[in-house]
C-alpha positions as CSV (number, residue, x, y, z in Angstrom):
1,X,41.5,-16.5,-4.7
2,X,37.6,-16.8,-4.8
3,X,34.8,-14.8,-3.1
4,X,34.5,-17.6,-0.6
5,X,38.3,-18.0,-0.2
6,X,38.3,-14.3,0.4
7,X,35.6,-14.3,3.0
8,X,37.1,-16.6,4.9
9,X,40.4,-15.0,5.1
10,X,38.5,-11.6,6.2
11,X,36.5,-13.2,8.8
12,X,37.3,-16.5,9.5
13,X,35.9,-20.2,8.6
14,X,33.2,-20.7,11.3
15,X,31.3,-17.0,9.9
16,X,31.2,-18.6,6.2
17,X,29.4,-22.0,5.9
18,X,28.9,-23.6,2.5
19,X,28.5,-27.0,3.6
20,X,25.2,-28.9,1.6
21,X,23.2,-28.9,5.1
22,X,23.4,-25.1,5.8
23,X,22.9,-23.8,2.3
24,X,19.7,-25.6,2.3
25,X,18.0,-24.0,5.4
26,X,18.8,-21.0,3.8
27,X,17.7,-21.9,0.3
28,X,13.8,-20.8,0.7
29,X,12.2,-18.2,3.2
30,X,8.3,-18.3,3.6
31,X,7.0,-18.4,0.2
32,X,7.9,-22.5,0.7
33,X,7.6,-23.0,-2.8
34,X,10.2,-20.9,-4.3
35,X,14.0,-22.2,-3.4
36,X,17.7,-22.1,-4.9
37,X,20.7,-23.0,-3.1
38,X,23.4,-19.9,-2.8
39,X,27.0,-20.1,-3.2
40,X,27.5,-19.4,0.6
41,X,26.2,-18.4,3.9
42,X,27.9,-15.7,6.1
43,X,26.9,-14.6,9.5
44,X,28.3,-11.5,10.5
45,X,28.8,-10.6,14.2
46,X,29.9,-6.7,13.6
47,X,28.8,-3.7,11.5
48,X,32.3,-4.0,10.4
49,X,31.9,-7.3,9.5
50,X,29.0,-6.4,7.1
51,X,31.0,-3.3,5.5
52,X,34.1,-6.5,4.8
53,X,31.5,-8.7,3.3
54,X,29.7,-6.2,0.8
55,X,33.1,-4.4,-0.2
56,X,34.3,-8.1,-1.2
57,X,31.3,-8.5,-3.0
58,X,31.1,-5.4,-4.6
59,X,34.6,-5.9,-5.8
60,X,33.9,-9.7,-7.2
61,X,30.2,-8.5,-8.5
62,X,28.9,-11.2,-6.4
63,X,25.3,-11.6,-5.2
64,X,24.0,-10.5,-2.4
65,X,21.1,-11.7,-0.8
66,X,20.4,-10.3,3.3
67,X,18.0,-12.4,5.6
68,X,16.7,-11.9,8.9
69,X,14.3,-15.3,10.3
70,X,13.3,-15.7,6.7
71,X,9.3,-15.5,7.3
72,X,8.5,-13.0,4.3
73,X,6.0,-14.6,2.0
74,X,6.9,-12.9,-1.7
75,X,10.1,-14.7,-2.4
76,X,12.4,-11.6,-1.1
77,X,15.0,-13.6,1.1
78,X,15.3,-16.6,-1.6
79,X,19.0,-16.9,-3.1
80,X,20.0,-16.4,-6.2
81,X,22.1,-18.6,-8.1
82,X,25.7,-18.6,-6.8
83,X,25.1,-15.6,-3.8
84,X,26.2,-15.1,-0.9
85,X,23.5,-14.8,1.7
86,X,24.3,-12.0,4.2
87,X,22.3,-13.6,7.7
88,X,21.9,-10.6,10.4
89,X,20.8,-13.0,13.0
90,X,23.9,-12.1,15.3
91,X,23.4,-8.8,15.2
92,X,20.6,-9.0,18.0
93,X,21.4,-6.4,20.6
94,X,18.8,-3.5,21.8
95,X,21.6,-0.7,22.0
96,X,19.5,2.0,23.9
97,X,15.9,2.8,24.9
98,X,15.6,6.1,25.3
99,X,12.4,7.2,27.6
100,X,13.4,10.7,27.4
101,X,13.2,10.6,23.5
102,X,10.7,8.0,23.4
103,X,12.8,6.1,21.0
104,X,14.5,2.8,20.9
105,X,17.6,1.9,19.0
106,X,18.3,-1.8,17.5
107,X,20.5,-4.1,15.6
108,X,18.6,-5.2,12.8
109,X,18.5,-9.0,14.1
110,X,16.2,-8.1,16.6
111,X,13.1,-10.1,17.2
112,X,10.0,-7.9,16.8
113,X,8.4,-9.7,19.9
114,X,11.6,-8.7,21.6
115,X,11.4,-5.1,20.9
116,X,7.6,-4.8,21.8
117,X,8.4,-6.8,25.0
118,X,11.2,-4.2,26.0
119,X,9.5,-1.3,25.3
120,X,5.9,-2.6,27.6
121,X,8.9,-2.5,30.4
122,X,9.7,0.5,29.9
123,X,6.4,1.7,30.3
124,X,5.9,2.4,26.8
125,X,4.5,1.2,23.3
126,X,5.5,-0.4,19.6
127,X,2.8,-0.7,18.4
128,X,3.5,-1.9,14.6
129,X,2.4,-6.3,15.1
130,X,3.0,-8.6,12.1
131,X,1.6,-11.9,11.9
132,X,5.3,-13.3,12.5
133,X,6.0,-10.6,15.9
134,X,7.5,-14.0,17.2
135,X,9.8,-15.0,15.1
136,X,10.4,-12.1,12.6
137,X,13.3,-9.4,12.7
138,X,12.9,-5.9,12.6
139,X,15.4,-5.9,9.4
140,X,12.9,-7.2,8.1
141,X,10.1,-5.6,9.0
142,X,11.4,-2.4,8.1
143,X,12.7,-4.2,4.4
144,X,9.5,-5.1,4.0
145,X,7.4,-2.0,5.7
146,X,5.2,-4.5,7.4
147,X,2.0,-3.7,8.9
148,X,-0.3,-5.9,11.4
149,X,-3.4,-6.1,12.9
150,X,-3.0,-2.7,14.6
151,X,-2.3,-1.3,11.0
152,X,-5.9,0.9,11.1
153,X,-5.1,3.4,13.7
154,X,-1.6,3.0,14.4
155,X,0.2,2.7,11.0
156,X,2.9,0.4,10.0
157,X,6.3,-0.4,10.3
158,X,7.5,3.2,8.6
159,X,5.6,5.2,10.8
160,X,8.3,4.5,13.4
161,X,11.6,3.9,12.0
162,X,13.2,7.3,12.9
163,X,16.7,6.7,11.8
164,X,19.0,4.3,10.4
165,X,22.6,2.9,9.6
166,X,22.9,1.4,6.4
167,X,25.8,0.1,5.1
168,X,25.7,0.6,1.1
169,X,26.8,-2.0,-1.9
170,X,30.7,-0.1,-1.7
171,X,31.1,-0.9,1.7
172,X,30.6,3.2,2.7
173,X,29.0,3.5,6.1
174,X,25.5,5.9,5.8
175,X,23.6,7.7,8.7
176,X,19.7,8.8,8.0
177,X,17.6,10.2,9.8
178,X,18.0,11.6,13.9
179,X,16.2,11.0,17.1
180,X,14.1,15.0,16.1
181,X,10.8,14.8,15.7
182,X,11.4,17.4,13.5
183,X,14.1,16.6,10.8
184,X,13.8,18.1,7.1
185,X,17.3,18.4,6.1
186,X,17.8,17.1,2.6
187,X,16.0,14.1,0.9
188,X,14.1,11.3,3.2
189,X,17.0,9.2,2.5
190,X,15.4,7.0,5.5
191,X,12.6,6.5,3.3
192,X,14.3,5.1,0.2
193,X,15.2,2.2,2.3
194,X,12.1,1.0,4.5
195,X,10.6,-1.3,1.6
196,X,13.4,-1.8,-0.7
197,X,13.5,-5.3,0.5
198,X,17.1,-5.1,0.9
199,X,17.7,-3.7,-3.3
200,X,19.7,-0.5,-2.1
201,X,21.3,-1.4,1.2
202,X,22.1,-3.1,4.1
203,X,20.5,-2.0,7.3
204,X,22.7,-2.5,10.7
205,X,21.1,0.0,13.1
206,X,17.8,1.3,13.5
207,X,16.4,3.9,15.6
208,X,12.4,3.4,16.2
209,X,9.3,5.5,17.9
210,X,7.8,4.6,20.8
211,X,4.5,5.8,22.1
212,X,2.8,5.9,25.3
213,X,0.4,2.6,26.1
214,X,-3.3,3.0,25.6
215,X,-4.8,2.5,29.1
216,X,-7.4,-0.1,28.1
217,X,-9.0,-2.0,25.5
218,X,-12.0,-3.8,24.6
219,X,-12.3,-6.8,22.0
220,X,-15.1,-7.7,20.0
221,X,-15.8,-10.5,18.1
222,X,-18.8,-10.2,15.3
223,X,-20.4,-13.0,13.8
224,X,-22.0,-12.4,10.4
225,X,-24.4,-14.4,7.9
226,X,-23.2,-12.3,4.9
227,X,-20.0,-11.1,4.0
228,X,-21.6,-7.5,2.9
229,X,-23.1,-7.0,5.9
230,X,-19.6,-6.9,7.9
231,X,-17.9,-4.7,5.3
232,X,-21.0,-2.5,5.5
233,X,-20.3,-3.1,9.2
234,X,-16.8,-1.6,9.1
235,X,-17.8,1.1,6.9
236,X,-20.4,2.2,9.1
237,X,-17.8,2.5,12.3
238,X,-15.3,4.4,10.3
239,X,-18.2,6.6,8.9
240,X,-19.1,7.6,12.9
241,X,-15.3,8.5,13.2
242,X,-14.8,5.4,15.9
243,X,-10.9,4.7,14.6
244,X,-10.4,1.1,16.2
245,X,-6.9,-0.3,16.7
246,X,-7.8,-3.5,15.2
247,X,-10.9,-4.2,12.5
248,X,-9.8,-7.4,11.3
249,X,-12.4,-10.3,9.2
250,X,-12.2,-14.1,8.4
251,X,-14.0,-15.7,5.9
252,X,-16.0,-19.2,5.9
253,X,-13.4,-21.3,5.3
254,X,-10.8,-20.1,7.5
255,X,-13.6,-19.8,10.7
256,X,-14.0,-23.3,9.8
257,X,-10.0,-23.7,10.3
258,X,-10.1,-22.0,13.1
259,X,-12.3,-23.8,15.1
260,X,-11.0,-27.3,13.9
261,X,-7.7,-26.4,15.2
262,X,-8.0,-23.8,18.1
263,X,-11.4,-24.7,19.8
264,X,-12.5,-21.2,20.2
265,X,-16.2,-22.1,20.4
266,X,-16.8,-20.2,17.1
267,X,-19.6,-20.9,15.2
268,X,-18.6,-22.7,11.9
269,X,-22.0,-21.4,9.8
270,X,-20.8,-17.8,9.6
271,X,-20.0,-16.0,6.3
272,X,-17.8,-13.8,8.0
273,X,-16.4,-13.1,11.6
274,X,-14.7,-9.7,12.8
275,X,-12.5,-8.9,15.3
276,X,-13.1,-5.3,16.8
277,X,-10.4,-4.1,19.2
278,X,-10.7,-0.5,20.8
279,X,-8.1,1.2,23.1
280,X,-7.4,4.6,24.8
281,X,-8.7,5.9,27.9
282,X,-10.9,3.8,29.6
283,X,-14.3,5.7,29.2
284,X,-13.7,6.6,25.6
285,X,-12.9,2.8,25.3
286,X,-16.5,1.7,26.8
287,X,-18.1,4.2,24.7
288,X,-17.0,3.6,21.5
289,X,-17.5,-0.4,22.5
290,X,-20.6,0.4,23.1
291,X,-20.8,2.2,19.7
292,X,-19.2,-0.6,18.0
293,X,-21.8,-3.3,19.4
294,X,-24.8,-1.4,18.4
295,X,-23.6,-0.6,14.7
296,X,-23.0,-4.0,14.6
297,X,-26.1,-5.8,15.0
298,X,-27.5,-3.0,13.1
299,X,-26.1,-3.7,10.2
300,X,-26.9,-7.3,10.4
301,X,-24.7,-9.0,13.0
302,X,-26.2,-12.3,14.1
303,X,-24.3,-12.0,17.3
304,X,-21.6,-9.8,18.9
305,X,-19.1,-11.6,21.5
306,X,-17.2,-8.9,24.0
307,X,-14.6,-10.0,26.4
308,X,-15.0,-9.5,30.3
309,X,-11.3,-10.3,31.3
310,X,-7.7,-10.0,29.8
311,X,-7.5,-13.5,28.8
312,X,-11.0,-14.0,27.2
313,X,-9.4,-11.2,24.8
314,X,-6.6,-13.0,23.7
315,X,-8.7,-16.3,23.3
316,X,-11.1,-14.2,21.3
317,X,-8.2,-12.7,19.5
318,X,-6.7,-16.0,18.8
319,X,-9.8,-16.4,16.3
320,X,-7.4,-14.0,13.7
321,X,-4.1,-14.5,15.2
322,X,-4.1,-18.4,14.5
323,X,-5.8,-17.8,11.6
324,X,-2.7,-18.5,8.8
325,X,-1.5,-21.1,11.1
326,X,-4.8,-23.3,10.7
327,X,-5.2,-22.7,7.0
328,X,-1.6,-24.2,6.5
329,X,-2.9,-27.4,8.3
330,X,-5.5,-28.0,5.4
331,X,-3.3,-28.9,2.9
332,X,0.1,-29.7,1.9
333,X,1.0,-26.0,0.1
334,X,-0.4,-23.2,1.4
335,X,0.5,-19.9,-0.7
336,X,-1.0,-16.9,1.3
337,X,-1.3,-13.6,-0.6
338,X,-1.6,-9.8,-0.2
339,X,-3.7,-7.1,-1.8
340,X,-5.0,-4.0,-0.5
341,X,-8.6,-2.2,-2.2
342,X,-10.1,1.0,-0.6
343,X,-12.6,0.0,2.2
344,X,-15.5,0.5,0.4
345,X,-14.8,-2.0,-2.3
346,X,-13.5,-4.9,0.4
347,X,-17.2,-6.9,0.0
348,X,-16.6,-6.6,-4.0
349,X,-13.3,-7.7,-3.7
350,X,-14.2,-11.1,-1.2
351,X,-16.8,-11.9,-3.7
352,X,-14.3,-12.1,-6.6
353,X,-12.0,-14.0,-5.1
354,X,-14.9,-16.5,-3.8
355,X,-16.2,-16.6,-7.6
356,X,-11.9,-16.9,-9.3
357,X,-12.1,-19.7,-6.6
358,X,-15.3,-21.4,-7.9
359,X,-14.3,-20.5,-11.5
360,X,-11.2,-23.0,-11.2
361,X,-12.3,-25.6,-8.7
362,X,-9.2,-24.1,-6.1
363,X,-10.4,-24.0,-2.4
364,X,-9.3,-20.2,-0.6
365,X,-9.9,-18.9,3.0
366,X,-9.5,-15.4,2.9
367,X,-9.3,-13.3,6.0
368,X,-7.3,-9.8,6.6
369,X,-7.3,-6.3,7.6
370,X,-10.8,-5.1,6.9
371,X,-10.5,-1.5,8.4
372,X,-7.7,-0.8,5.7
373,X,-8.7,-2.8,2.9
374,X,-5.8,-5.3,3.3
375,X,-6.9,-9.1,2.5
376,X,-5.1,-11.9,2.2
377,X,-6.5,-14.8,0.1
378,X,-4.9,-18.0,0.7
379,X,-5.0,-20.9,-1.4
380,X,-4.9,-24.0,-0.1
381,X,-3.3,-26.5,-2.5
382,X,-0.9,-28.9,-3.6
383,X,2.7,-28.2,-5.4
384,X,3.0,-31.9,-6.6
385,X,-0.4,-31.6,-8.5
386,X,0.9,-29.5,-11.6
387,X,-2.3,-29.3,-13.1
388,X,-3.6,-27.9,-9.8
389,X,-1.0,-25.5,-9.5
390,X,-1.5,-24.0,-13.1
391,X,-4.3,-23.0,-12.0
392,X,-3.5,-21.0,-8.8
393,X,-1.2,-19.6,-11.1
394,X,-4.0,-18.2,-13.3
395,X,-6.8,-17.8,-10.3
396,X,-4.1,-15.3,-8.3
397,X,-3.6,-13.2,-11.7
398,X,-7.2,-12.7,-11.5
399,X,-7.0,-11.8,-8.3
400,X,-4.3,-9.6,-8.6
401,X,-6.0,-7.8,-11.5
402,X,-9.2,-7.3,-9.7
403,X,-7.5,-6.0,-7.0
404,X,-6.1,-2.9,-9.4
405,X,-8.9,-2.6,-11.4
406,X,-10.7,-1.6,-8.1
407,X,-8.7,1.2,-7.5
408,X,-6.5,-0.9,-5.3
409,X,-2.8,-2.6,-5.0
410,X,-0.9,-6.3,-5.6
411,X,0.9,-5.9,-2.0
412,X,-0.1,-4.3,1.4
413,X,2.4,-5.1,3.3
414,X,4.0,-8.5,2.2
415,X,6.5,-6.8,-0.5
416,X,7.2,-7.5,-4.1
417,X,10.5,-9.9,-4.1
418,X,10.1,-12.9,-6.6
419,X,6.2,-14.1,-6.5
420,X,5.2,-10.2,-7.0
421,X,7.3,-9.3,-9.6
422,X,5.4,-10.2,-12.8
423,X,2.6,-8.1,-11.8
424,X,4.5,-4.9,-11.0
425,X,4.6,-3.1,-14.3
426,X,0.7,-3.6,-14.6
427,X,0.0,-2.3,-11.1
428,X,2.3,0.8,-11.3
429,X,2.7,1.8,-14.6
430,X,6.2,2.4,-17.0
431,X,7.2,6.3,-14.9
432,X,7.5,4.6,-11.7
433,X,8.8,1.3,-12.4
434,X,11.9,3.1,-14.4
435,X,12.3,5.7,-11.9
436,X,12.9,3.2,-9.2
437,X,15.7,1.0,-11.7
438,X,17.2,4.6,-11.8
439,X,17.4,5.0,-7.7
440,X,18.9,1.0,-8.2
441,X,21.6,2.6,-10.4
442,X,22.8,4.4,-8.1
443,X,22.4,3.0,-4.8
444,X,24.1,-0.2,-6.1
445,X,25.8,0.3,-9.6
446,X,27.1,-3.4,-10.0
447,X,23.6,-4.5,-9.0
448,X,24.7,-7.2,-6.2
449,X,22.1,-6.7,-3.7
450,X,19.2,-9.0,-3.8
451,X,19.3,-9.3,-8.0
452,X,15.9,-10.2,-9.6
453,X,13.6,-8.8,-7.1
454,X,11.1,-6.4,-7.5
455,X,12.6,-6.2,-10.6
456,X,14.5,-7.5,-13.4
């Protein structure tokens, strides 16, 4: 009998589809340009269901690659050859919020915008935002320990996974972690898995923080001629301990994109643009708004634009919100990237990627999280041109190199997967990369889940 044969006995032929037309929607997640057709596609309605599957897969030594909406962008939901991919879509429920605890528990199919919507009724706050809150799962935002725009002073998506239910590559059911805010008992087991990009386990049930809402805001949109002038900018708020929940910056380029494709009423002449977001109380907010503006145009700010009303904010918002989503109109491939230098090298680190750019006739936006260092050059390009792409290939090297050789990291928040992979060893050294093929080894002996990524 084979794998699929098996599957289907176990759980029936409408949760295993391997006809040409589904194994190709789930052949590619966001990277785009990296896709493989899998064996299979199961959709599992049950933790039980997902305990059946991996046991049978386990057993067989067949590939297993989980998915939530598929929007990561290093290649870490792609198939490989001959898998089955494990799709957690149907396991969308919100099991409990909790507003004694402060805590919400989920199925890992669970749309991010879903879990931030339930907790505002509740009277309460997730504050971890991705640039996919819409459309991605929390499976995967805790595979990946996303981060988002609010990244600066609330943290990502580790900060508030609490506990978890995995289900490991045997089929053995594991609890990590407990609703305590205290809880030291035995390894962080928890933490092995938030980031593993699904290498050690399958996630079915996670338990998350919640926080109470800040009681206003203020946004701030900065308009700069020079691109060291708004890092200088961010330094000098940080520097007069003003810890904004948003310190975001978009480069020439993507303004440009911007503009052309939301109609913000942006200037198009600007080196660099920042969105400044403040919350808390409501005359700690105006203060440090206050603060903000005047450091601003200190340091060289041709203009600073604050909103008067709830909905000016979100258009002025928009500016970084839609920024990925204009770039990808510029051209037919769009490969957006990740890396993360300390604060005070950010302006060094826009340069470079403005002169690896120049150096091999490529055009790049860049925008990202300025208050943690995290940028995200994207190049806009062409897959069909092969000449072109050779030299992405060599520019995001570059980039990637700079990146560590200013004391910084390959991936803030996007993950390793497939596109990351070849640059791993460099960025981390021989020690680390063997200690985690060790914790592989025995998390998942046969090595079934999610082969190839991270790591060979």
């Amino acid at each position: 009998m084979t794998v699929i044969e098996k599957l289907q006995e176990a759980l029936g032929d409408d949760a295993v589809r391997t006809s040409a037309e589904d194994l190709s929607v789930y052949a590619f997640d966001g990277t785009a340009i990296l896709s493989q057709l899998p064996a299979c596609v199961v959709l599992p309605e049950s933790v039980d269901q997902v305990a059946t599957i991996l046991s049978i897969a386990n057993d067989t030594q067949t590939a297993v690659v989980t998915r939530g909406s598929g929007t990561g962008l290093a290649g870490g939901s792609v198939p490989s050859p001959g898998c089955i991919v494990l799709c957690l879509v149907k396991l969308n429920q919100i099991l409990e919020v909790d507003t004694a605890n402060l805590t919400m528990t989920v199925e890992p199919g669970v749309l991010t915008q879903k879990i931030a919507d339930t907790a505002t009724a509740a009277g309460l706050f997730y504050p971890p935002d991705p640039g996919s809150i819409k459309i991605s799962t929390i499976g995967g935002n805790v595979a990946n320990n996303s981060g988002g725009l609010r990244g600066l002073k609330y943290g990502v998506t580790r900060d508030y996974v609490m506990a978890m239910e995995v289900v490991l590559a045997d089929g053995r059911m594991l609890q990590t972690g407990t609703k305590c805010v205290k809880d030291v008992a035995g390894f962080s087991l928890r933490d092995l898995f938030i980031g593993s990009e699904g290498t050690l386990g399958v996630m079915t049930k996670i338990t998350l923080k919640l926080i109470p809402p800040p009681e206003a805001k203020a946004t701030m949109l900065g308009l700069f001629d020079q691109m060291t002038d708004a890092a200088r900018t961010i330094s000098a708020i940080i520097e007069a301990r003003i810890i904004p929940c948003t310190l975001e910056f978009l480069d020439r380029t993507t303004v440009a994109c911007v503009e052309d494709f939301a109609h913000i009423g942006l200037p198009t002449d600007v080196e660099a643009l920042t969105l400044m977001e403040v919350d808390g109380h409501p005359a700690q907010v105006a203060e440090a708004a206050d603060q903000i503006e005047q450091i601003a145009l200190e340091h060289g700010a041709r203009e600073v634009r604050r909103a008067s009303s709830e909905e000016e904010a979100t258009r002025l918002a928009s500016a970084r919100r839609t920024a990925f989503s204009a770039l990808a109109r510029r051209a037919p491939t769009v490969i957006l990237e990740d890396v993360t230098v300390p604060r005070s090298e950010l302006a060094k680190m826009v340069a470079a990627v403005e002169r690896i750019a120049k150096e091999h006739d490529l055009e790049v936006g860049t925008f990202g999280h300025m208050g943690d260092g995290n940028l995200h050059p994207t190049f806009l390009t062409d897959e069909r041109n092969e000449a072109e792409m050779q030299r992405v290939e060599v520019a995001m090297k570059e980039v990637f190199q700079t990146a560590v050789d200013l004391g910084g990291t390959i991936t803030g928040e996007h993950g390793v997967g497939l596109a990351k992979k070849p640059f791993l060893r460099g960025a981390l050294g021989d020690v680390p990369l063997d200690v985690m093929k060790s914790l592989k080894g025995v998390f998942d002996p046969q090595g079934i889940l999610n082969p190839g990524k991270i790591f060979d």
